[in-house]
TIRO-2110 file (N, C-alpha, C; in Angstrom, 1 decimal):
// TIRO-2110
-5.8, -6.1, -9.1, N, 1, A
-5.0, -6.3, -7.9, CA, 1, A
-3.6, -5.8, -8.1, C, 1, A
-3.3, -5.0, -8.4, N, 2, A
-2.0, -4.2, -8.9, CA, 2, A
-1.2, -4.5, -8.0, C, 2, A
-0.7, -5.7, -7.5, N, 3, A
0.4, -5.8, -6.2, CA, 3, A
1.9, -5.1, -6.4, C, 3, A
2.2, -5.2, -7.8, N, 4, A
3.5, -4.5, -8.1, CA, 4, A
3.0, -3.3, -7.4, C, 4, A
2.2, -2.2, -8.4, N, 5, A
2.1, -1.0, -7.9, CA, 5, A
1.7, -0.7, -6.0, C, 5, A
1.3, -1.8, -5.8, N, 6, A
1.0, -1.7, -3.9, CA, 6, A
2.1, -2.0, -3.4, C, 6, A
3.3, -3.1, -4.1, N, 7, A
4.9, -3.0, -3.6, CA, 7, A
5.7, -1.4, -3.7, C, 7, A
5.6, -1.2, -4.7, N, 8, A
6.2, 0.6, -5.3, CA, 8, A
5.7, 1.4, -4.4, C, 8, A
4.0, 2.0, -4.1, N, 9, A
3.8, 2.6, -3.6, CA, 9, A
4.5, 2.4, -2.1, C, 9, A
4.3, 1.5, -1.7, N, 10, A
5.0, 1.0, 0.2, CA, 10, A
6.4, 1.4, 0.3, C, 10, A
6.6, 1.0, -1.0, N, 11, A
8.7, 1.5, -1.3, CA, 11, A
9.0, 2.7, -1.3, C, 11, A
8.1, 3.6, -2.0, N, 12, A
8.3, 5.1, -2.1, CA, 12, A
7.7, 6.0, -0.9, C, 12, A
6.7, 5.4, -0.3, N, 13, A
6.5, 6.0, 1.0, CA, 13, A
7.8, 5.7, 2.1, C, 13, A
8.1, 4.7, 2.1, N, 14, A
9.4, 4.2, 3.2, CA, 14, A
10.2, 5.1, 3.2, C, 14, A
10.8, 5.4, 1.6, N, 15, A
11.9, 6.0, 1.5, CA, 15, A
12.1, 7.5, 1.5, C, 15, A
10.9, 7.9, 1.2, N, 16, A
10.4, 9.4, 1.2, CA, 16, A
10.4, 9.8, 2.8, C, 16, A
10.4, 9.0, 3.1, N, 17, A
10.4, 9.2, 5.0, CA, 17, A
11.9, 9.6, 5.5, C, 17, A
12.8, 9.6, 4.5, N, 18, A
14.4, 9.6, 5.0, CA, 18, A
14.7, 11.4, 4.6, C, 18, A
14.9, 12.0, 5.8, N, 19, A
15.0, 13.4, 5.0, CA, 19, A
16.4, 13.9, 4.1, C, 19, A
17.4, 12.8, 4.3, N, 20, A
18.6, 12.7, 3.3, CA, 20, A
18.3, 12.0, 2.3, C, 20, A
17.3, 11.5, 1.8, N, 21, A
17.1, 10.6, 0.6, CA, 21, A
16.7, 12.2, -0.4, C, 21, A
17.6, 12.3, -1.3, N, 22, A
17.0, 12.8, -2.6, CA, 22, A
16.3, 12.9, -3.7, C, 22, A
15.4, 13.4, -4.5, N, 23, A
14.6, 12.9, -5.4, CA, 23, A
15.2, 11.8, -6.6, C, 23, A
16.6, 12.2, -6.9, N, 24, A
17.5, 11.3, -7.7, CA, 24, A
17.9, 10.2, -7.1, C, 24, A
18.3, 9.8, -5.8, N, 25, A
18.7, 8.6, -5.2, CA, 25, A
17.4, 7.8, -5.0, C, 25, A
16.3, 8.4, -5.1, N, 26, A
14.8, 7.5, -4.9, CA, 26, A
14.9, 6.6, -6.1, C, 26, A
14.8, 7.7, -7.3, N, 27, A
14.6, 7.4, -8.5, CA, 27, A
15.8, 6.0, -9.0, C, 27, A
17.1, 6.5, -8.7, N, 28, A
18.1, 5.4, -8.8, CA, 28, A
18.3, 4.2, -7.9, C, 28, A
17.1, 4.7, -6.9, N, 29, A
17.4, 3.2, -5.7, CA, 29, A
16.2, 2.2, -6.6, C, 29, A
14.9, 3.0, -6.9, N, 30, A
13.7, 2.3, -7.6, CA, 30, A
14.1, 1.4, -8.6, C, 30, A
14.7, 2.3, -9.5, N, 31, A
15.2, 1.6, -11.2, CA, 31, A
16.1, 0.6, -10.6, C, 31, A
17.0, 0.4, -9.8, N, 32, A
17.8, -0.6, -9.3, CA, 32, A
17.2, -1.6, -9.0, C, 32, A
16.1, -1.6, -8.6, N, 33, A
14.9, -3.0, -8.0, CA, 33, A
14.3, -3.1, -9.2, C, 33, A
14.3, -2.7, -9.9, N, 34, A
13.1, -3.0, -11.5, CA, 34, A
11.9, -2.1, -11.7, C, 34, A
11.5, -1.0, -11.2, N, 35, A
10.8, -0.4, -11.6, CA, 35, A
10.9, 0.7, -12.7, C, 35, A
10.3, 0.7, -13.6, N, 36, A
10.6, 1.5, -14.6, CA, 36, A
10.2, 3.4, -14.4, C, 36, A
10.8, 4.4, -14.6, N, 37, A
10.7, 5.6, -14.4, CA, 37, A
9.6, 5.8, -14.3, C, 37, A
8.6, 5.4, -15.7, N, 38, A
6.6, 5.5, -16.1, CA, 38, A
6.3, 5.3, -14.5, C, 38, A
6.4, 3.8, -14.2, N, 39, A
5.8, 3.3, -12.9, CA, 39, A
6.6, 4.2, -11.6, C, 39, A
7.7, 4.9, -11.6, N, 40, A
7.9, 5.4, -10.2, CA, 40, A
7.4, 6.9, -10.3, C, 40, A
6.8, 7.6, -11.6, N, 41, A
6.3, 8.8, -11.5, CA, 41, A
4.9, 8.3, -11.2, C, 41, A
3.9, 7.6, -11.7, N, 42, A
2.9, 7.2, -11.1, CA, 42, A
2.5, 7.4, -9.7, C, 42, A
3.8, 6.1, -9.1, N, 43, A
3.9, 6.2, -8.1, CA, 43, A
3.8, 7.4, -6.9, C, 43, A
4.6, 7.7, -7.3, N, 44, A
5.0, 8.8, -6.7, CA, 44, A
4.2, 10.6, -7.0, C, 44, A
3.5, 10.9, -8.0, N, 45, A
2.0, 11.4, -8.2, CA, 45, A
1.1, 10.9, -7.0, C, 45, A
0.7, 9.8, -7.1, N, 46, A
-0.2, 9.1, -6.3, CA, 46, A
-0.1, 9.3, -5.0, C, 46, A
1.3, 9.1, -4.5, N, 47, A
1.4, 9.6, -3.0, CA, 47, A
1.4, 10.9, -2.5, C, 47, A
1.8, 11.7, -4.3, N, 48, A
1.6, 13.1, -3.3, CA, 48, A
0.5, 14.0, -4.1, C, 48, A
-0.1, 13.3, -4.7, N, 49, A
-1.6, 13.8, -5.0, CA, 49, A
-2.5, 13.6, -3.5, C, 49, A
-2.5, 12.7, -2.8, N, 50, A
-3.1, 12.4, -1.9, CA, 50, A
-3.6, 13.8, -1.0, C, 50, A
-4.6, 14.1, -0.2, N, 51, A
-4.7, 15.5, 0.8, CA, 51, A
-3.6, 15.0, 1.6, C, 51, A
-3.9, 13.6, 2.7, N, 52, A
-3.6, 13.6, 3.6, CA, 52, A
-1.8, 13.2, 3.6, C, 52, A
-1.2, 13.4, 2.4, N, 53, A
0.1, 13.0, 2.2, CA, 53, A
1.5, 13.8, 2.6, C, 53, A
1.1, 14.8, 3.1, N, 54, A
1.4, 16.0, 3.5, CA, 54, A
1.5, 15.8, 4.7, C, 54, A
0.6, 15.4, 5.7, N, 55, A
0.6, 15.4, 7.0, CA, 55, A
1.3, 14.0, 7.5, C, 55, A
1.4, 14.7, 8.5, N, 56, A
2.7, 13.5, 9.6, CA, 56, A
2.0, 13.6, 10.6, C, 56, A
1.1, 12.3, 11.1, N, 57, A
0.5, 12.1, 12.0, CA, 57, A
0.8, 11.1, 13.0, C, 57, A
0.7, 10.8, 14.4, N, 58, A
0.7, 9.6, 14.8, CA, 58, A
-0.4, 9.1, 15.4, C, 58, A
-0.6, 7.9, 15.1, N, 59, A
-2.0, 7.3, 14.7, CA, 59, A
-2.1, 6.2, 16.2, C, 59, A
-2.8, 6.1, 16.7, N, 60, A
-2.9, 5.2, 17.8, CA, 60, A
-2.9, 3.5, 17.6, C, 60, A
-2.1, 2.8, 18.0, N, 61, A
-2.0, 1.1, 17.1, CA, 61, A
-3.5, 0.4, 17.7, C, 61, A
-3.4, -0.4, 16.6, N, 62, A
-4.6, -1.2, 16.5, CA, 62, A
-4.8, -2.0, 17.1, C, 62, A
-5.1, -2.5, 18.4, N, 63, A
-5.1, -4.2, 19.0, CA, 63, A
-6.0, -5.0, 18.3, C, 63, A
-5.7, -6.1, 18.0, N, 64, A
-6.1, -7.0, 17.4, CA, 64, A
-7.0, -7.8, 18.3, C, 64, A
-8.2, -8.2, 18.6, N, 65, A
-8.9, -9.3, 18.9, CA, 65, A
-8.6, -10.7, 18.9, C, 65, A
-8.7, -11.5, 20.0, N, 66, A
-8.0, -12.6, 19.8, CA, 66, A
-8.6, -13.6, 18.6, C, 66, A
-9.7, -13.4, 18.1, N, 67, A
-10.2, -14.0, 16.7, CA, 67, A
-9.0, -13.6, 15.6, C, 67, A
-9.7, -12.0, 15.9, N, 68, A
-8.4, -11.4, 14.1, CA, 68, A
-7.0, -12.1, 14.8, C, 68, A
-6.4, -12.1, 15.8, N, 69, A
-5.3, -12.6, 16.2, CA, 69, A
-4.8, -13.6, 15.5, C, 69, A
-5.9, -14.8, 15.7, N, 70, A
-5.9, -16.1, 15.5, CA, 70, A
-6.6, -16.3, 13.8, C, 70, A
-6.7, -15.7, 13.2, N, 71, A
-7.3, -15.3, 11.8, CA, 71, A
-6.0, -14.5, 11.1, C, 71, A
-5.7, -13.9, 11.4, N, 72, A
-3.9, -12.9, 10.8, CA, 72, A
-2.9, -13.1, 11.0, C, 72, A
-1.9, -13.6, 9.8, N, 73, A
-0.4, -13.6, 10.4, CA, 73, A
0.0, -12.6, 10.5, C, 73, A
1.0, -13.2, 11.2, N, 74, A
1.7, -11.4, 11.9, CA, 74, A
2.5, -11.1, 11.3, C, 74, A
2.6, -11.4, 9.7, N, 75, A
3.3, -10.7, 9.1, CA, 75, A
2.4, -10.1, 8.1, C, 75, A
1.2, -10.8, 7.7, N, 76, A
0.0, -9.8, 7.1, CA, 76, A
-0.5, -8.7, 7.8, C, 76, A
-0.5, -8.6, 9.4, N, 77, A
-1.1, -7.8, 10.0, CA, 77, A
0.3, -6.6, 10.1, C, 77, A
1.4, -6.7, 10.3, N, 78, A
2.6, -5.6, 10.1, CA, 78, A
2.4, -5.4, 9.4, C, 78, A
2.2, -5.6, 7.9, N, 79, A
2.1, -4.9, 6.4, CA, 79, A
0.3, -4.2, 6.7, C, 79, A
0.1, -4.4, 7.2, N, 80, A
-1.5, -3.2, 7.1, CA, 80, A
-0.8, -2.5, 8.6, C, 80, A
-0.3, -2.7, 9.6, N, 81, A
-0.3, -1.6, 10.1, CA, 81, A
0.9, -0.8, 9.7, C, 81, A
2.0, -1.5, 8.7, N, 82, A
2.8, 0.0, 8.2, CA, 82, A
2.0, 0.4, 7.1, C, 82, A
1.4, 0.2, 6.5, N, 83, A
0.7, 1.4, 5.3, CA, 83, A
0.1, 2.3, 6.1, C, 83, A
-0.9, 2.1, 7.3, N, 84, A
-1.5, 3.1, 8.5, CA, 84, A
-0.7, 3.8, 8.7, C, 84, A
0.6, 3.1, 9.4, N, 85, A
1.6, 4.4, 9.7, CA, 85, A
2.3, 4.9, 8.8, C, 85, A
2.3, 4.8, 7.2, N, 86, A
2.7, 5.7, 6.4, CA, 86, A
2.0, 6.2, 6.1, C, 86, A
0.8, 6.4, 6.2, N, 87, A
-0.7, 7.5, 5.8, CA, 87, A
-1.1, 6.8, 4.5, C, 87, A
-0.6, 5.6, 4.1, N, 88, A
-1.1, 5.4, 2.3, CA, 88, A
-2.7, 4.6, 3.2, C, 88, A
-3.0, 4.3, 4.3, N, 89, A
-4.3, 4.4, 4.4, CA, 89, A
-4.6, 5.1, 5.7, C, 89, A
-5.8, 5.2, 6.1, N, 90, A
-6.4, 5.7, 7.3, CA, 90, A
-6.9, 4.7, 7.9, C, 90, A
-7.5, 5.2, 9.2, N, 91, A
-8.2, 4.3, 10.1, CA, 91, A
-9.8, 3.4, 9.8, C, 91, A
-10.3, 4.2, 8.5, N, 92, A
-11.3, 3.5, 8.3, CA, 92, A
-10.9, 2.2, 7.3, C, 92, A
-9.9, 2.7, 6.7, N, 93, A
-9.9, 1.8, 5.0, CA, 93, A
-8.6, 0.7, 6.2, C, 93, A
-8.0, 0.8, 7.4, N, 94, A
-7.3, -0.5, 8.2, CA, 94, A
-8.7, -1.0, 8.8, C, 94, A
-10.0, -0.6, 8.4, N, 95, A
-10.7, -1.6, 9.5, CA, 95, A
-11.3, -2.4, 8.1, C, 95, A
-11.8, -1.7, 7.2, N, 96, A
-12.2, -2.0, 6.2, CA, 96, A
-11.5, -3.3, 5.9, C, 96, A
-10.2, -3.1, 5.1, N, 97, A
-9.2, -4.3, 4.6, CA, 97, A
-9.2, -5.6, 5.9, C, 97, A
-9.0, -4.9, 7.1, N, 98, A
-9.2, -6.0, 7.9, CA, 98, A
-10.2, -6.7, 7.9, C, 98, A
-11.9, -6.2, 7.8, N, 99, A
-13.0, -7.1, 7.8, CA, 99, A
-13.0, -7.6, 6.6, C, 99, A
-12.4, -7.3, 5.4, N, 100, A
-12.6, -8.3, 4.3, CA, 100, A
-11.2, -9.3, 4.4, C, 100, A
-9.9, -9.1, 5.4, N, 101, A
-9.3, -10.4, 5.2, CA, 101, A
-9.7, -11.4, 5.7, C, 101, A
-10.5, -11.3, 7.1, N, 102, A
-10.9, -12.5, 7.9, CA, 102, A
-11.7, -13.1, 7.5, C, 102, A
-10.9, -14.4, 7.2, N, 103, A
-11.9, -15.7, 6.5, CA, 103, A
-12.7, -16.5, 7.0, C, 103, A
-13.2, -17.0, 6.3, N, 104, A
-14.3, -18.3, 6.8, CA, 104, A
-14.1, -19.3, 7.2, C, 104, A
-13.1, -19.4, 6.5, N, 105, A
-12.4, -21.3, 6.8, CA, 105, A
-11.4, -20.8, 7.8, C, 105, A
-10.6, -21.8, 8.1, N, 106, A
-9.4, -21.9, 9.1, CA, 106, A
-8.0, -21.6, 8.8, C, 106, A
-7.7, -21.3, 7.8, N, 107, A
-6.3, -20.7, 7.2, CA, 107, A
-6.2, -19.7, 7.7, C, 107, A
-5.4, -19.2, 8.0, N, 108, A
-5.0, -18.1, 8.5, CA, 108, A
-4.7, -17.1, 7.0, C, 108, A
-4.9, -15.7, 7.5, N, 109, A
-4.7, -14.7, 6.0, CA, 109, A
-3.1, -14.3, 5.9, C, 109, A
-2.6, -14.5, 4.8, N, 110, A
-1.2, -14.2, 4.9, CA, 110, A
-0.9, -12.4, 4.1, C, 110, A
-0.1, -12.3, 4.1, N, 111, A
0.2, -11.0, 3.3, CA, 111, A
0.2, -10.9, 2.3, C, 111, A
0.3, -11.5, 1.1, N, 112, A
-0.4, -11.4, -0.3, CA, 112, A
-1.7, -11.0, -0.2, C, 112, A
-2.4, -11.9, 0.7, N, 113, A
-3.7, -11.6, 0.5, CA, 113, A
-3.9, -10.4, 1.4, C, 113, A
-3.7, -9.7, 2.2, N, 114, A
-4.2, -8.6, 2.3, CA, 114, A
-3.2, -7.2, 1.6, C, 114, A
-2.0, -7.6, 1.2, N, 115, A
-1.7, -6.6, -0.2, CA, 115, A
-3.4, -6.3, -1.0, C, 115, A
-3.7, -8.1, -2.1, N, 116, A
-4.8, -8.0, -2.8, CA, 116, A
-5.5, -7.0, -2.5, C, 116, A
-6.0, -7.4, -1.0, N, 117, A
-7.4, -6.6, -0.3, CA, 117, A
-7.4, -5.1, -0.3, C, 117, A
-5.3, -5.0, 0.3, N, 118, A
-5.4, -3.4, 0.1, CA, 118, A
-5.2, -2.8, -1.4, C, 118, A
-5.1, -3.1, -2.3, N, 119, A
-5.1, -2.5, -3.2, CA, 119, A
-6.4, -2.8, -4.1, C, 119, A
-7.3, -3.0, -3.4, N, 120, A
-8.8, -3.2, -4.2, CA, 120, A
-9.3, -1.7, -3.4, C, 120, A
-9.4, -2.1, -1.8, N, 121, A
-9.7, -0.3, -1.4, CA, 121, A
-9.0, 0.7, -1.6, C, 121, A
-7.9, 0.6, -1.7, N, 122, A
-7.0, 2.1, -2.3, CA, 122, A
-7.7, 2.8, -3.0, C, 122, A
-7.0, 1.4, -4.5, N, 123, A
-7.0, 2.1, -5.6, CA, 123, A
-8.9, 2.1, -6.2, C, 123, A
-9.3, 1.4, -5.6, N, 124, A
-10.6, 1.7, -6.0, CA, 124, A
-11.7, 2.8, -5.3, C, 124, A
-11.3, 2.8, -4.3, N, 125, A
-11.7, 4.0, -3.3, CA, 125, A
-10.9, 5.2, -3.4, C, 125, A
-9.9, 5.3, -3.3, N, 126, A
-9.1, 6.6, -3.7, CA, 126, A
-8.8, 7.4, -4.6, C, 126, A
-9.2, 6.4, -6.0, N, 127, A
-8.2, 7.3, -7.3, CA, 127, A
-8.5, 8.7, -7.0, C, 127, A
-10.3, 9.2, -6.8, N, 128, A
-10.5, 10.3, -7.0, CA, 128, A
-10.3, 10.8, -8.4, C, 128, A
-9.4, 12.1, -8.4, N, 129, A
-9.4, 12.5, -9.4, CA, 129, A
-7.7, 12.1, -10.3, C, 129, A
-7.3, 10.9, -9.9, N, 130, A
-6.4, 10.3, -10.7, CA, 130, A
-7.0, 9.8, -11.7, C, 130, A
-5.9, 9.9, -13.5, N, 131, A
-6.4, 9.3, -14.3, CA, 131, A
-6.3, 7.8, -14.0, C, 131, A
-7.3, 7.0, -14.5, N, 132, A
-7.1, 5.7, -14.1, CA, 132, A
-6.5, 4.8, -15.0, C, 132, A
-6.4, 5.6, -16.3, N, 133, A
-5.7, 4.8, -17.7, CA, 133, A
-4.0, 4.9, -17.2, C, 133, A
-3.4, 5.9, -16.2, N, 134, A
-2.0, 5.9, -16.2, CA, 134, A
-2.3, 4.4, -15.4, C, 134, A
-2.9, 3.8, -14.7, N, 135, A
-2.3, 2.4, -14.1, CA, 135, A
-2.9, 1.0, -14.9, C, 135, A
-3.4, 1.5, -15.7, N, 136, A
-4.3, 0.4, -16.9, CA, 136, A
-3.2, -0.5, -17.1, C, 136, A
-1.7, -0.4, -17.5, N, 137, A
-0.8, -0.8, -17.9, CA, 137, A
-0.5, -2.2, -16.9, C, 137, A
-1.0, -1.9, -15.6, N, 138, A
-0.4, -2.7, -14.6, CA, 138, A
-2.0, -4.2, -14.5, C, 138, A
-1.6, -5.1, -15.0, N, 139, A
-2.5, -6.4, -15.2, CA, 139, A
-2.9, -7.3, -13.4, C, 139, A
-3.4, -7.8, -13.6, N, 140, A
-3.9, -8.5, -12.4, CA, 140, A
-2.4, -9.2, -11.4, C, 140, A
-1.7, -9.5, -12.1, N, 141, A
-0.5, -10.2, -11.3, CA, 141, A
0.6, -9.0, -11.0, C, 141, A
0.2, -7.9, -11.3, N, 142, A
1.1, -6.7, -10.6, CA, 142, A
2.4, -6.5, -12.1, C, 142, A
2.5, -7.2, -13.2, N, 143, A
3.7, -7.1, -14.1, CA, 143, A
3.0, -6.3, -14.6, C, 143, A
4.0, -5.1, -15.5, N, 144, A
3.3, -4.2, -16.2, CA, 144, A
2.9, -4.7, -17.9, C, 144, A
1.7, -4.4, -18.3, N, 145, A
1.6, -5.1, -19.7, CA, 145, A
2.2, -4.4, -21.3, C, 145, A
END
């Protein structure tokens, strides 16, 4: 469940979006929040290993059904629709993460838990051809080991 690394990645897509932000002010804004250099080259590999990381698309927003409505907070459901609109997912892997947050019981899904959810499809559906030992380091609670 690498939530650190699903925090970093969201961080480094945000900021990479600022066409005045330079590769060194990234690097010195990241290490200023606690991420270690190892973890923001990862990072940052990963977003631009990606095909679709290159492209700048605008994606059509998602309406939510008044079930998922009433099943998603609206602050779980803004954090899956900005990773869509940063490209770190697509249209299939926001329907995906969405059918596995809606629960059974009556709690509503908060945003931890659909971080969890997105970084089970990501990084488990995406590595591709990333080594998978560079994120071994990062343990179930997101701290690096």
């Amino acid at each position: 469940m690498w939530t650190r690394l699903m925090d970093l990645v969201l961080l480094v897509a945000e900021m990479s979006r600022s066409a005045d932000r330079r590769p060194v002010e990234l690097d010195r804004e990241l290490s200023r929040r606690g991420y270690s250099s190892e973890e923001i080259e990862h990072a940052m590999f990963w977003i631009t290993s990606r095909p679709e990381a290159s492209r700048v698309t605008t994606r059509p927003n998602r309406v939510l059904s008044e079930f998922e409505r009433m099943s998603l907070s609206t602050e779980a459901y803004d954090y899956l629709f900005r990773l869509q609109n940063l490209g770190i997912i697509d249209g299939r892997q926001f329907e995906t993460i969405l059918a596995r947050a809606i629960p059974v019981g009556a709690e509503k899904v908060h945003v931890e838990d659909v971080k969890g959810i997105a970084c089970s499809v990501i990084f488990n559906k995406d590595m591709g051809d990333v080594d998978e030992e560079a994120f071994d380091r990062f343990d179930t609670d997101g701290a690096p080991v």
